[in-house]
matplotlib code that plots the C-alpha trace (Angstrom):
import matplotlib.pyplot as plt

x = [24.5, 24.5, 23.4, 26.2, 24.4, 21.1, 18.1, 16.8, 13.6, 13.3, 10.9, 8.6, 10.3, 13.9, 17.2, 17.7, 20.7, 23.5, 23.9, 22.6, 25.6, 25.0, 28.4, 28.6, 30.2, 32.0, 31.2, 33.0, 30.8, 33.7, 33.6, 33.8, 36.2, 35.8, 32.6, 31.7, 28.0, 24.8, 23.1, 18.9, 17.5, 13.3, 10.7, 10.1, 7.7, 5.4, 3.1, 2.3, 2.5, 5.2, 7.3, 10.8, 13.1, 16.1, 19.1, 17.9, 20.6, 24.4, 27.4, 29.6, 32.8, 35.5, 32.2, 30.7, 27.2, 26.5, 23.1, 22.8, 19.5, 17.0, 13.4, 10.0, 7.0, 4.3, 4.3, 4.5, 6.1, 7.8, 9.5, 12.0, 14.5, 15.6, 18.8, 19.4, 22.2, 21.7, 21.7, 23.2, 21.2, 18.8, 19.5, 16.9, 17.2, 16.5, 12.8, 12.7, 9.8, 9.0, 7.6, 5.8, 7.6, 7.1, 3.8, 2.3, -1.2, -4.1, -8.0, -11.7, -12.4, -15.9, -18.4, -18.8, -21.6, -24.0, -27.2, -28.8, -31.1, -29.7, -27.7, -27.4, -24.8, -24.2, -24.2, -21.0, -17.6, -15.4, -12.7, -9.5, -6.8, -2.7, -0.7, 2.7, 4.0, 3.1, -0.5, 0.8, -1.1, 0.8, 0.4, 1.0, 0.2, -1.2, -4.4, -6.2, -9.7, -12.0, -15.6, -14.8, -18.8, -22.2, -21.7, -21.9, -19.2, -16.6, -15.3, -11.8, -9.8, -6.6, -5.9, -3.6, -3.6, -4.4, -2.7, -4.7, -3.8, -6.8, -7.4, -11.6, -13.6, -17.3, -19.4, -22.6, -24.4, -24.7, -28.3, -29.2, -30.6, -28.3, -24.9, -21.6, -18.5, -15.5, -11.9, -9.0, -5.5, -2.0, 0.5, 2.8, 0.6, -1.0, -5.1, -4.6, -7.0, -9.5, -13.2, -16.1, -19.6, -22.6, -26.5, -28.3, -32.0, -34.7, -37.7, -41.6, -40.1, -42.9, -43.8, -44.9, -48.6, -49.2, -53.0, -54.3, -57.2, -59.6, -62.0]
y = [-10.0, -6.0, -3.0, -1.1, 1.6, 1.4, 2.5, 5.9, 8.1, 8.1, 9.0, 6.5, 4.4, 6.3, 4.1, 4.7, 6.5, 6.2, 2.6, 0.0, -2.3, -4.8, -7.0, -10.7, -10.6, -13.8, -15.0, -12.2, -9.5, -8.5, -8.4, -11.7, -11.1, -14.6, -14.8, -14.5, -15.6, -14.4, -12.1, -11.2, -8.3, -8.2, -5.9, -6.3, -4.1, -2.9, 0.1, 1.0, -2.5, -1.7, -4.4, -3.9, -3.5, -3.2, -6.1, -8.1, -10.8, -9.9, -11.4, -10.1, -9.5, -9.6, -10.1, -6.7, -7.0, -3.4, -2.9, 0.4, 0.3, -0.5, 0.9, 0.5, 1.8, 2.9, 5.5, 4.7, 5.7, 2.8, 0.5, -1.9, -4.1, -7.3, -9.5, -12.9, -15.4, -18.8, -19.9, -16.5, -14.9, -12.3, -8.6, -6.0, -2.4, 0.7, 2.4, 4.8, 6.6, 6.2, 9.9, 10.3, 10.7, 13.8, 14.7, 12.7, 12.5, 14.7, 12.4, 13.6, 11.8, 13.8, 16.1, 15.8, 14.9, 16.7, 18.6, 21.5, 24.3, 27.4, 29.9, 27.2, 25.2, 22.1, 19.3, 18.1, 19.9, 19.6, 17.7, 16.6, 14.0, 14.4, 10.8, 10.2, 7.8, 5.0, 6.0, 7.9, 10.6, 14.2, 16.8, 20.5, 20.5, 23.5, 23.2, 26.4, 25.6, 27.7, 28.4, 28.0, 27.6, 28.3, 31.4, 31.0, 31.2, 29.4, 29.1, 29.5, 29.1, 28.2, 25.6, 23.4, 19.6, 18.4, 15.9, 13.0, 14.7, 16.4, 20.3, 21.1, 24.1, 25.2, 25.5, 27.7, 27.7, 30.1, 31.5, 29.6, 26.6, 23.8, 22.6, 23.9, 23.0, 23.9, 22.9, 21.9, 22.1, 21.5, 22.1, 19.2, 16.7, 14.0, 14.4, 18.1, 20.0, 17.9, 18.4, 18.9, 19.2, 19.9, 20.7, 23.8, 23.3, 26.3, 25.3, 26.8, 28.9, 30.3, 30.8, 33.9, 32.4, 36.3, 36.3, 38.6, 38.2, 41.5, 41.8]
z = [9.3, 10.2, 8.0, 8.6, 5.4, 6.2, 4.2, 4.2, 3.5, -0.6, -3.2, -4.6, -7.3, -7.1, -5.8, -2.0, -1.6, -0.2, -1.7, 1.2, 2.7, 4.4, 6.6, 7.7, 11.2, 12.5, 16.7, 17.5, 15.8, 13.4, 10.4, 8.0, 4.9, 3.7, 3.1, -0.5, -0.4, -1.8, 0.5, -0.2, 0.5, 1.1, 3.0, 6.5, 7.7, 4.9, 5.6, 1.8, 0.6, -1.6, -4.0, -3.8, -7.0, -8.3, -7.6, -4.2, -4.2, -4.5, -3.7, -0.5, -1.5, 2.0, 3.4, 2.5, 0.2, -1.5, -3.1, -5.8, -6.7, -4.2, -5.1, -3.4, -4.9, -2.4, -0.3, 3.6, 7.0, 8.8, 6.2, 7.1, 5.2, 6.2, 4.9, 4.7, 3.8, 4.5, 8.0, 9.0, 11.3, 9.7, 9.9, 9.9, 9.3, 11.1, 10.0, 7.3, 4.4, 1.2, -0.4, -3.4, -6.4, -9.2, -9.9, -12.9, -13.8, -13.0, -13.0, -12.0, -9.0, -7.9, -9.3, -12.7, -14.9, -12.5, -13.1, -10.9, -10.6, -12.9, -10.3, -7.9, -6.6, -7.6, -4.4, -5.0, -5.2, -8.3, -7.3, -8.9, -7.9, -8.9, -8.1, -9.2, -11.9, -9.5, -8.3, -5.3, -4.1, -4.1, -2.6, -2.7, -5.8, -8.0, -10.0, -11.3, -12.7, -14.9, -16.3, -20.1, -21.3, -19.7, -17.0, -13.7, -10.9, -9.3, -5.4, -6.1, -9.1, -7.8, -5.6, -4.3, -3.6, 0.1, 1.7, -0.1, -3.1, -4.1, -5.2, -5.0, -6.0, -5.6, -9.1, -9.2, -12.2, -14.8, -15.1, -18.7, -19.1, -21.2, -21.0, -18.7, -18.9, -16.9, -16.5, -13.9, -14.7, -14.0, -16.0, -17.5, -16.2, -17.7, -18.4, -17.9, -18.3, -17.0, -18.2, -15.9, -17.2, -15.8, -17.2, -16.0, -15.4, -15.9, -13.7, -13.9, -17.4, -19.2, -22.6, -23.7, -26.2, -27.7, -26.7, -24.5, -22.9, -22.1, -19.3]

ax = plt.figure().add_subplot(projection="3d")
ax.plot(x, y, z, "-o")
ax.set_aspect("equal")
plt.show()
């Protein structure tokens, strides 16, 4: 067995392309045009811990096996494809990548729910996470965020996703006591905009009793 089409870098999910042939080759590494059996494709080396899909098993036809459709899920350098037939000696491919696919979904992964000093900064950055449809990371992503109640100011408002697919910004309080909220988004993505809140704390306030005292 030889990949004479090998696999090659794809996006998460999405058929690899060109369509992956595989040959049976008779003892004198020529090709075998009457073999007609099933030949399997499966991963070999799995960085991402992908599952393959699309159709594994065809039939060779004049010895040639053609796969269309092959998808792996899970991002990862290094992948390799093996393919067996029987006692025919298995064929592995060449390396190749698996990229994340379309940005999909944008989730809070740090920061929210938090509670500080008014006009301070809260301890933890706001951060954000984009993945694909499969729960890949992406990156290079843009995410703008804003202040939308409560005051205060914010470290940037535009940002883009690193490479573990998240986009942070720095929230100082508004000067009030009470409730904050700000957002992230991204457009066309799912669980955009994103919700952050946060409650502003007033400490040693004083209440003014209207009594004076004279001396």
């Amino acid at each position: 067995m030889l990949f004479t089409t090998g696999p090659t870098t794809s996006l998460a999910g999405a058929s690899n392309a060109p369509a992956i042939i595989v040959q049976a080759r008779d003892a004198v590494a020529g090709l075998a045009t009457t073999f007609t059996g099933n030949v399997t494709l499966a991963i070999g080396t799995n960085p991402g811990t992908s599952t393959i899909g699309g159709t594994v098993t065809v039939a060779a036809v004049g010895g040639i096996a053609t796969f269309p459709n092959i998808t792996l899920n899970n991002t990862g350098n290094g992948y390799t494809l093996t393919a067996t037939s029987g006692v025919l000696p298995v064929a592995t491919s060449g390396t190749f990548h698996i990229t994340p696919a379309l940005a999909a979904n944008l989730t809070i992964t740090a920061g929210n729910s938090q509670s500080a000093n008014a006009r301070s900064v809260l301890p933890t950055p706001l951060t954000v996470t984009v993945t694909d449809a499969f729960t890949n990371t992406v990156p290079g992503v843009a995410v703008g965020f804003a202040i939308t109640t409560g005051g205060g100011s914010l470290g940037t408002t535009a940002a883009v996703t690193n490479a573990a697919g998240q986009a942070t910004s720095v929230w100082t309080l508004g000067g009030l006591a009470g409730a904050k909220t700000v957002t992230a988004t991204s457009a066309g993505l799912a669980g955009s905009p994103a919700l952050f809140t946060a409650t502003g704390i007033v400490v040693g306030l004083r209440v003014w009793s209207g009594r004076c005292i004279t001396l």
